[in-house]
Structures are given as structure tokens and as C-alpha cells.
N, C-alpha and C positions, 0 to 999 in steps of 0.2 A: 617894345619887343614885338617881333611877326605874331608870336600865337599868344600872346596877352588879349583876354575878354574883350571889349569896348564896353561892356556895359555889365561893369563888376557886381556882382550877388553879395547881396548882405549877409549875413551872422544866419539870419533865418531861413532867409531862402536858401540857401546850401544845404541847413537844416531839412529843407523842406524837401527840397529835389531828391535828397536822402532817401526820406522815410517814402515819396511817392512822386517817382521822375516825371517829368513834362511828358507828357503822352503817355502815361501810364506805364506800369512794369510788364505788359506786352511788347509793348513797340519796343520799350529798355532791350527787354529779351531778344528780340529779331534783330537789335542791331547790334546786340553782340555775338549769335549765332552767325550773323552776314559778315561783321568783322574777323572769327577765328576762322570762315570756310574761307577767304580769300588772301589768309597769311601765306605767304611766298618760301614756303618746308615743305615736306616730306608729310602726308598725312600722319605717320606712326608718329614723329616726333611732336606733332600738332596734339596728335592723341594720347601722346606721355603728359604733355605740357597741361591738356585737361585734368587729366588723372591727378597731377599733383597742386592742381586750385580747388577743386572741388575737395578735393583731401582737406589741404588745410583749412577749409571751414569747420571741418570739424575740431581744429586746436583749441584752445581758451587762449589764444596769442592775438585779443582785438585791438586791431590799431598795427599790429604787426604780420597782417597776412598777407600784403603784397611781397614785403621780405621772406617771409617762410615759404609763399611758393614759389617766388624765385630761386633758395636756394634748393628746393625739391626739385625742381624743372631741371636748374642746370647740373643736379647729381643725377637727375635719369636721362640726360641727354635730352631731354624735351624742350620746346619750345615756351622760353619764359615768357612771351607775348599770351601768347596762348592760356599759359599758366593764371596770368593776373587776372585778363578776362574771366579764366573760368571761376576765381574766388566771386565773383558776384552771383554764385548757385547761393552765396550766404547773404544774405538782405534782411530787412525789416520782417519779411513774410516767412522765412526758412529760420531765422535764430530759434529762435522760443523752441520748436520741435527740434532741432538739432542737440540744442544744448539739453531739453530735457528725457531722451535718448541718450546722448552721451553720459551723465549723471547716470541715470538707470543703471546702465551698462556698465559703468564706472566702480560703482558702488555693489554690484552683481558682480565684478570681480573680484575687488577686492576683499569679500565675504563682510559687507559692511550694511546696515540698513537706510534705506532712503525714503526720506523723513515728507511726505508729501506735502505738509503745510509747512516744514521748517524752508524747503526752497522752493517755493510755489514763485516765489517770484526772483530769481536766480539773477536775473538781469540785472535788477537792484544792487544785489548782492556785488557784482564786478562793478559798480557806480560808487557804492560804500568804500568799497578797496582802493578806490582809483583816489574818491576822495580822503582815503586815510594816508596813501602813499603822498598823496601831496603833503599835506600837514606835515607829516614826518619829516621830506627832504625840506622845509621850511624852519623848522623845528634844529636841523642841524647848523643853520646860519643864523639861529637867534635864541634868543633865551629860553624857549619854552622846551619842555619836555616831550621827546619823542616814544609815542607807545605803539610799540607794533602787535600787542596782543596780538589785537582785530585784525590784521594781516596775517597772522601766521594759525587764527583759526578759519581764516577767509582760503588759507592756501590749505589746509588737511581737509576741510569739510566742501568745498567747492571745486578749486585750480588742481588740486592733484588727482582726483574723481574725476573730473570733466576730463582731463589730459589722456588718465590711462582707458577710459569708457571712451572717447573719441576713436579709438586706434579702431578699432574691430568695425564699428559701423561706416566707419571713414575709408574706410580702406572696402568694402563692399560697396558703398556706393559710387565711390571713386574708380572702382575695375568696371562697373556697369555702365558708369557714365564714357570708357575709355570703350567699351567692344560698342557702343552703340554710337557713340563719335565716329571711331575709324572706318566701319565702309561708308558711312554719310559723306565725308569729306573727302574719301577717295571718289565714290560716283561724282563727288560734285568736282572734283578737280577732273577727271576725267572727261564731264562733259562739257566744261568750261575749256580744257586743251583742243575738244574737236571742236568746239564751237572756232578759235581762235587759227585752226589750222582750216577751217572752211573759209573764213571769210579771209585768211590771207590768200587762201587759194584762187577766189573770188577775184581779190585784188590785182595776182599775178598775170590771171586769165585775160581781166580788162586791160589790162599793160601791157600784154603779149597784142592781143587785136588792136590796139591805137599803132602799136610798135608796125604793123603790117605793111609794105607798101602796096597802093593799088595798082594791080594790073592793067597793062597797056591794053588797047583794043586795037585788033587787028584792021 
């Protein structure tokens, strides 16, 4: 296939490149700030298409947030490119503070208390789930018994806190990340237009004087 690797990445290194890309999460960052400034839209809809990746970081939907801000993007009219790109504001370095914010806020709504050593390590806690959820759909094709306690105290004490605590800080950093995008990528599309309208002009000028015939001499 044209865009198949040549030189496939193991189980690890994917792992790896993950948790801390090939040139580190600077360069990660510039080349995806370089990628959404030079998307071929309307800066506003570039700057909807942020608003709703950076949002979705704040869901408890991992594994499903290229789909979540897809479908955000194309209900605001935003550019889903844009969108996906901007889910990587959620990385290795932003989760832990995100989700433990979200919780806070989650559980500060719901008039419920949150428990500092019972989720100190949260992360886990969606690794437990993830691995009880499997058990269970295995558990339906074989003999053994499926217990979904652990799920359904993993979804009242974690997934539904985290979902409703996400909304409010999600949507604050998401309006901040969208008014501080949009003149950034208008100045830069606009001087990225005169750069492109100089140097065709450039072009036309040298085309006109080749084009010239020379004058006879008297």
C-alpha cells in the first residue's frame, strides 16, 4: 500500500512513541500547531474544529475521542481535521491533571465527596474496568460467570463523576483554546495569502519582461 510504514513499529515502540514521541512533545506540538494553521478552511471553522478536541479530552470516552470529536466538529460546523489534531491537548502529560479536575468538579456537583486516596490513582481504575469489561464479554461465550459489580461501581464512583465534572472545565478551556486560535490562524492565513499573492506577482512581472520585444535601433 503507497502510505504503509516500510519499517513496521513493534507492540513497544508504538507504546513508546505514545507515552514520548521521536523528538520529543515540542516538536510533537509544532507539528501539529504547523499542521491545523495550514488546513485549506475558514479560520472560524478551524477554530470550532479546536474547540471540540480539546473539549473532548475532557470526556472519560479513551479509545473513543477521535470519534467523539468528530462527531462535535461536524455538529458545530467545524473542521474535523482540525478537531482530531486538537485531541492531542490530551497526552500522557495533560491526563492525570485533566481527569483529576474533572473528578473534583464532578463530584463538587454532584454534592458527593471525593475521596483523595480512594482515586489517587484514577488511571488504574479505567485499566481495572477495561479489564473487567473484557472478562465479562468472554465470560458470555464460555462457561464462566460474568460479574459486573466492579463495572457498575467503576461507572457511579469514577465514569459518571468524571463525564458530568468534565462538562464545565472542558467547555472553559475549550472557548479559551478557540478565541486564542482564531486570530492566530487568521493573521497567519493572511500573511501566508500576501506572501503567495507577492510572489505570484513576482512571477507575472518576470513573464511580462521576457514576454517584451526589443526595440529596433534607429
Amino acid at each position: 500500500m503507497v502510505f504503509r510504514r516500510r519499517d513496521r513499529r513493534s507492540l513497544l515502540r508504538v507504546i513508546a512513541d505514545f507515552l514520548y514521541p521521536r523528538g520529543g512533545w515540542l516538536r510533537a506540538f509544532h507539528y501539529v500547531k504547523h499542521r491545523v494553521r495550514r488546513l485549506p478552511d475558514t479560520p472560524e471553522r478551524i477554530a470550532r474544529g479546536i474547540w471540540a478536541g480539546v473539549f473532548t479530552t475532557f470526556t472519560p470516552f479513551y479509545g473513543l475521542h477521535f470519534i467523539v470529536a468528530a462527531i462535535i466538529a461536524k455538529t458545530m460546523r467545524g473542521n474535523i481535521f482540525a478537531a482530531l489534531m486538537a485531541t492531542f491537548f490530551g497526552n500522557p502529560l495533560t491526563y492525570v491533571p485533566i481527569g483529576v479536575v474533572s473528578l473534583k468538579t464532578g463530584y463538587w456537583l454532584l454534592g458527593t465527596r471525593f475521596d483523595e486516596e480512594k482515586h489517587r490513582s484514577f488511571l488504574g481504575k479505567f485499566v481495572d474496568a477495561g479489564a473487567d469489561l473484557k472478562a465479562n464479554l468472554f465470560a458470555l461465550f464460555s462457561d464462566r460467570t460474568a460479574d459486573w459489580k466492579g463495572l457498575a461501581i467503576f461507572y457511579h464512583e469514577v465514569f459518571f463523576p468524571y463525564m458530568i465534572g468534565g462538562l464545565l472545565p472542558g467547555i472553559v478551556v475549550a472557548t479559551i483554546c478557540y478565541y486564542f486560535s482564531l486570530p492566530v490562524i487568521r493573521a497567519y492565513k493572511k500573511r501566508r495569502m500576501a506572501s503567495v499573492k507577492k510572489k505570484f506577482d513576482a512571477i507575472r512581472a518576470k513573464a511580462g519582461t521576457k514576454g517584451e520585444l526589443p526595440q529596433k535601433a534607429d
